[in-house]
C-alpha positions in Angstrom: -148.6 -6.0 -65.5 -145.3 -4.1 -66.1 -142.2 -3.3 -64.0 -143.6 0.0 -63.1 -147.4 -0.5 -62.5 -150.0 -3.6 -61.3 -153.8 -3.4 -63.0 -156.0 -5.8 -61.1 -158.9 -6.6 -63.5 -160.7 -8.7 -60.9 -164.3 -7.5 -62.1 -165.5 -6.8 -66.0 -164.9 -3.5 -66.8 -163.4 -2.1 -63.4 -160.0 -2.4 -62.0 -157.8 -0.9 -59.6 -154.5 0.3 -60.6 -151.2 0.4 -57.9 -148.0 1.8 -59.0 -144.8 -0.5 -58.5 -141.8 1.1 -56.9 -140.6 -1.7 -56.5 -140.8 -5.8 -57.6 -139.7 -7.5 -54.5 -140.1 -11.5 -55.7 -142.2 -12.9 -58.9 -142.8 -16.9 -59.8 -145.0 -19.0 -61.4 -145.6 -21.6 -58.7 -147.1 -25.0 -59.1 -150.5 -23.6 -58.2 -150.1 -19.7 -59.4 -148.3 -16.8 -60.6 -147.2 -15.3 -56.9 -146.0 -11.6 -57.2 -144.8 -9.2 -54.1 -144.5 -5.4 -54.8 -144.5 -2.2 -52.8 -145.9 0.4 -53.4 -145.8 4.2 -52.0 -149.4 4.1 -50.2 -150.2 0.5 -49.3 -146.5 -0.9 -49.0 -146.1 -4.2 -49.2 -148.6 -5.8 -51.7 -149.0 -9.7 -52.8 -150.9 -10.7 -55.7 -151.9 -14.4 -56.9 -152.8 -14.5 -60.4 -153.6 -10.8 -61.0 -155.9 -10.5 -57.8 -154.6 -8.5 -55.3 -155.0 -11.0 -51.9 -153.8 -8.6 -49.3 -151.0 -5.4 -48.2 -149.6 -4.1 -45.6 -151.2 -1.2 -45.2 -154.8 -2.5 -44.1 -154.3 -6.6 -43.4 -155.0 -5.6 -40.1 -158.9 -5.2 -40.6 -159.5 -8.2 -42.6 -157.1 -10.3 -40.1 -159.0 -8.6 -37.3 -162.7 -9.2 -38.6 -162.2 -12.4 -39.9 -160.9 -13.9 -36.4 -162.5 -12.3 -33.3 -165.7 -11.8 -34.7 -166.1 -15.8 -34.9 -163.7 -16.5 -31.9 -165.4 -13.7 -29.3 -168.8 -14.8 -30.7 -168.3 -18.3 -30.1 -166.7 -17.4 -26.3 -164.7 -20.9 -25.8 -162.7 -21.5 -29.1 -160.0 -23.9 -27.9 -159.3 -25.9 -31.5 -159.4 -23.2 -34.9 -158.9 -24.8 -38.4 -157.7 -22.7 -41.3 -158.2 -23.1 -44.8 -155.5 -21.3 -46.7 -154.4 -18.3 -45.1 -150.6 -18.7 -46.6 -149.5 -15.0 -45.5 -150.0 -15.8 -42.1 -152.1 -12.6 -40.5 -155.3 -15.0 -39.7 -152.9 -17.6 -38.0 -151.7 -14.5 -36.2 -154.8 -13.1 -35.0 -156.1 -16.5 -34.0 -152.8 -17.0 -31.5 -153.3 -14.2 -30.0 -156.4 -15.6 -28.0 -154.8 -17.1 -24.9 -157.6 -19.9 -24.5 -157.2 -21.5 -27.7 -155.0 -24.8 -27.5 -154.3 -25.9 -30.9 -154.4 -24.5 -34.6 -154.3 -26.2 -37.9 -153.8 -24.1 -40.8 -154.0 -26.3 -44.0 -152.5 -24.3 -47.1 -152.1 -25.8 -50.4 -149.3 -23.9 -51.5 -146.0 -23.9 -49.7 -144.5 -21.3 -51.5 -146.6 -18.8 -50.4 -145.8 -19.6 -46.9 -142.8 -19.4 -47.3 -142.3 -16.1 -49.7 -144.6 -14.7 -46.7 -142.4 -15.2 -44.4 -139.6 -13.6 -46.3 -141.6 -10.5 -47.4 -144.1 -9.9 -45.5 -142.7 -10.9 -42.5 -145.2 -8.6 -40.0 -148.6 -10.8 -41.7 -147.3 -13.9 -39.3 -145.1 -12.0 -37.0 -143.7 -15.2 -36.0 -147.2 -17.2 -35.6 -145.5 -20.3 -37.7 -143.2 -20.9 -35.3 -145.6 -20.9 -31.9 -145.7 -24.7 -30.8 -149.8 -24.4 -30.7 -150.0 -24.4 -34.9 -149.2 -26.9 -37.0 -149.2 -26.2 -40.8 -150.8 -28.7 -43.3 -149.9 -28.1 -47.3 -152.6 -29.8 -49.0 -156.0 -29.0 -50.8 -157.6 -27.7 -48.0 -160.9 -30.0 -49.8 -158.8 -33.0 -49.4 -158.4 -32.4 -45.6 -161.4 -32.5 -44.8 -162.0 -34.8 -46.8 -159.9 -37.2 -44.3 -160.3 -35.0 -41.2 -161.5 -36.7 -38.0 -160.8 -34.0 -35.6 -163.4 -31.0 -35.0 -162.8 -27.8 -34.2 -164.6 -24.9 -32.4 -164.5 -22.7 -35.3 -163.2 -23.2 -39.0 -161.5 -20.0 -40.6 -161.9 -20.3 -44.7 -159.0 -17.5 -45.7 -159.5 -18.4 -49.1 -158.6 -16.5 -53.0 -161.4 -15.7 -55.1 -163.4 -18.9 -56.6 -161.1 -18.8 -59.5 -158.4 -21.4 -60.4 -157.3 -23.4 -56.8 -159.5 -21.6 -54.5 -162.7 -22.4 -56.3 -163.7 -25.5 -54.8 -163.5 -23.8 -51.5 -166.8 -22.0 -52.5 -168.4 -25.4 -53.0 -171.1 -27.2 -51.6 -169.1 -29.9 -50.6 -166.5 -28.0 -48.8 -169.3 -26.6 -46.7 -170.4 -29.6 -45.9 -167.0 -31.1 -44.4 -166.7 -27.9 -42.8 -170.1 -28.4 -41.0 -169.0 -32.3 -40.5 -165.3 -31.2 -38.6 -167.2 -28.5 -36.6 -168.3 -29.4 -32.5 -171.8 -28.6 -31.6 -172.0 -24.4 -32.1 -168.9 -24.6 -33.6 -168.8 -21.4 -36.3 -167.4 -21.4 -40.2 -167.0 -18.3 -41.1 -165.4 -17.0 -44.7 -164.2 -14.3 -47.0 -167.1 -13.7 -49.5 -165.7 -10.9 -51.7 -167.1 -7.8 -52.2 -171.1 -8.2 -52.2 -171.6 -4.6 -54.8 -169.4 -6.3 -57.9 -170.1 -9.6 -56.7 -173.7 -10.0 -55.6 -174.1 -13.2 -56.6 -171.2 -14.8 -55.2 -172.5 -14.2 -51.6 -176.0 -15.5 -53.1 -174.7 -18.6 -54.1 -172.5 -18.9 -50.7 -175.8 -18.6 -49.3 -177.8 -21.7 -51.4 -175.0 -23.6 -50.8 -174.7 -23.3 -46.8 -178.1 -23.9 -46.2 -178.6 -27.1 -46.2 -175.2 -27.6 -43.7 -176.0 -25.0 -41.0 -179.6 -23.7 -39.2 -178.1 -19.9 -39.1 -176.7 -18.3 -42.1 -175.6 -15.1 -42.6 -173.3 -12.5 -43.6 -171.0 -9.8 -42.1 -169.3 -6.9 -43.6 -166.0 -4.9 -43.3 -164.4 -1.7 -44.9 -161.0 -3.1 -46.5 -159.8 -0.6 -48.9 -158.0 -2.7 -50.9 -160.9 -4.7 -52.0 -162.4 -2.2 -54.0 -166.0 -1.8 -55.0 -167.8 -2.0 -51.2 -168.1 -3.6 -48.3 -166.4 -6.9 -47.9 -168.8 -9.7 -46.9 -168.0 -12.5 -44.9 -169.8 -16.0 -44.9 -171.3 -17.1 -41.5 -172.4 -20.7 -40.5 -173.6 -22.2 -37.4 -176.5 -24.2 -35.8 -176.9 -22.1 -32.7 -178.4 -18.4 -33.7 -177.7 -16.9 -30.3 -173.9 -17.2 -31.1 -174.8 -14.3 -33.7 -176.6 -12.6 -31.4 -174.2 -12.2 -28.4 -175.4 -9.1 -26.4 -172.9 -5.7 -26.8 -172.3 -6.0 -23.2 -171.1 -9.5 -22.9 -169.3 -8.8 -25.9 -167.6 -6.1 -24.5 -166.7 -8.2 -21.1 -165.2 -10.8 -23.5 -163.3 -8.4 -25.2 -162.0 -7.0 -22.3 -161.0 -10.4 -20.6 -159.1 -11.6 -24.1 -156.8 -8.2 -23.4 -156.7 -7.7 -27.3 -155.3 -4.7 -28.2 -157.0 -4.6 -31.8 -156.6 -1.6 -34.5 -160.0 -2.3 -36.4 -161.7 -4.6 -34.3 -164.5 -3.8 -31.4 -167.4 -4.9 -29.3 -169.6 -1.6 -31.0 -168.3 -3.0 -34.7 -169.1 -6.6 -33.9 -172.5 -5.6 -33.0 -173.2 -4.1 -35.7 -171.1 -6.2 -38.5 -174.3 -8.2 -38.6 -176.3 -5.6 -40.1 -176.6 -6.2 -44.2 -178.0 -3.7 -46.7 -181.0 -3.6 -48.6 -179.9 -4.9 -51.9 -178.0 -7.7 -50.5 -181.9 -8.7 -48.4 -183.3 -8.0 -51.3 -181.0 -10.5 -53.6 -181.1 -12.8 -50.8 -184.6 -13.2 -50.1 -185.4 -13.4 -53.8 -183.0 -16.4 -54.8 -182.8 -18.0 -50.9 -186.3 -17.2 -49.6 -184.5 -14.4 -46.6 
């Protein structure tokens, strides 16, 4: 990286290039290299370690799919847990459903939070402050290592499965997810994108099978995550959670009163649907 341009080289032999018209804060934290820029077309962009995590320009579908899909499927959400999630848009989502009581958001690294706060300032719009959340920094492994409260559903807003978010791809973080979740409770997670990283999602899916009956995938169009659709990781014990009917969907859209920008009953519906290759790849290494 220069002063004048960003080259994310998250996959072998394909990157993404933004230009910088600006630096707007740069430091090696304890955990990472943290780096806010804007640029012309996306705005606002933060990058940990080279990887581009998210910009203000499209956070809203990410936010969006990685909240009310889970929250509207499960119907009753009144306790969310969140791994990670520093820039604040999935703890701003979340608070934005009037039935849920409490949220816990563990991050590991405070700086984040806080440079979020400064510079990004619409991700959270205010969410850290709402008396409902309470913010945990600590290894979001560790929590749940120690947790004995469960939750309704368990948000994993985690980096790549490089450097501090790898273990959050692990079996045993699955596991403790599955342990802190109530009876139907839903895990769901950012799986990158399935194209480049096929078998990422494959291994998501060995590892969640032995912790949840219904495992699955969904998928979104965020532009900033180049190469594809982006999957998400699903988990739950009850399958009809998945497979809430378009109309009920709708109703419980209606009575949330969300006024979403990506998000909808028609795209949750259909979310669900995966293509071939990634059935294909599935079924060969996880038996469907």
């Amino acid at each position: 990286m220069t002063m004048t341009s960003f080259l994310e080289r998250l996959h072998p032999g394909y990157g993404q290039h933004f230009a910088i018209d600006e630096v707007l804060f740069e430091q090696v934290t304890a955990h990472q290299q943290l780096v806010i820029f804007r640029n012309a077309t996306f705005g606002r962009v933060m990058a940990l370690d080279g990887i581009v995590q998210t910009t203000e320009r499209d956070e809203f579908i990410y936010h969006e799919m990685l909240t009310h899909v889970p929250i509207l499927a499960h119907g009753a959400a009144r306790r969310v847990l969140i791994i990670g999630g520093g820039d604040g848009g999935i703890l701003r989502e979340v608070l934005r459903h009037a039935q849920v009581e409490r949220v816990v958001q563990v991050e590991i690294d405070a700086a984040v939070i806080e440079m979020c706060k400064r510079y990004l300032p619409n991700h959270s719009a205010g969410a850290f402050d709402d008396p409902r959340a309470q913010i945990v920094i600590a290894d979001g492994i560790d929590y749940l290592r120690q947790c004995d409260e469960r939750y309704d559903v368990i948000i994993s807003d985690c980096t790549d499965p490089v450097g501090p978010g790898e273990v959050l791809f692990s079996s045993e973080f699955y596991a403790g997810c599955r342990r802190c979740l109530n009876p139907a409770g839903v895990f769901v997670a950012q799986n990158g994108v399935a194209f480049l990283q096929l078998d990422e999602v494959v291994t998501t899916r060995e590892r969640l099978g032995p912790w949840f009956a219904d495992q699955t995938f969904y998928q979104a169009a965020v532009p900033t995550y180049a190469g594809g659709l982006m999957a998400f990781a699903w988990g739950c014990d009850d399958p009809a959670v998945r497979q809430i009917p378009l109309p009920e969907l709708e109703r419980r859209y209606r009575a949330s009163e969300l006024c979403t920008r990506y998000y909808n009953p028609q795209i949750h519906a259909g979310c669900f649907a995966l293509p071939q290759y990634l059935l294909d790849a599935l079924a060969a290494r996880c038996g469907g």
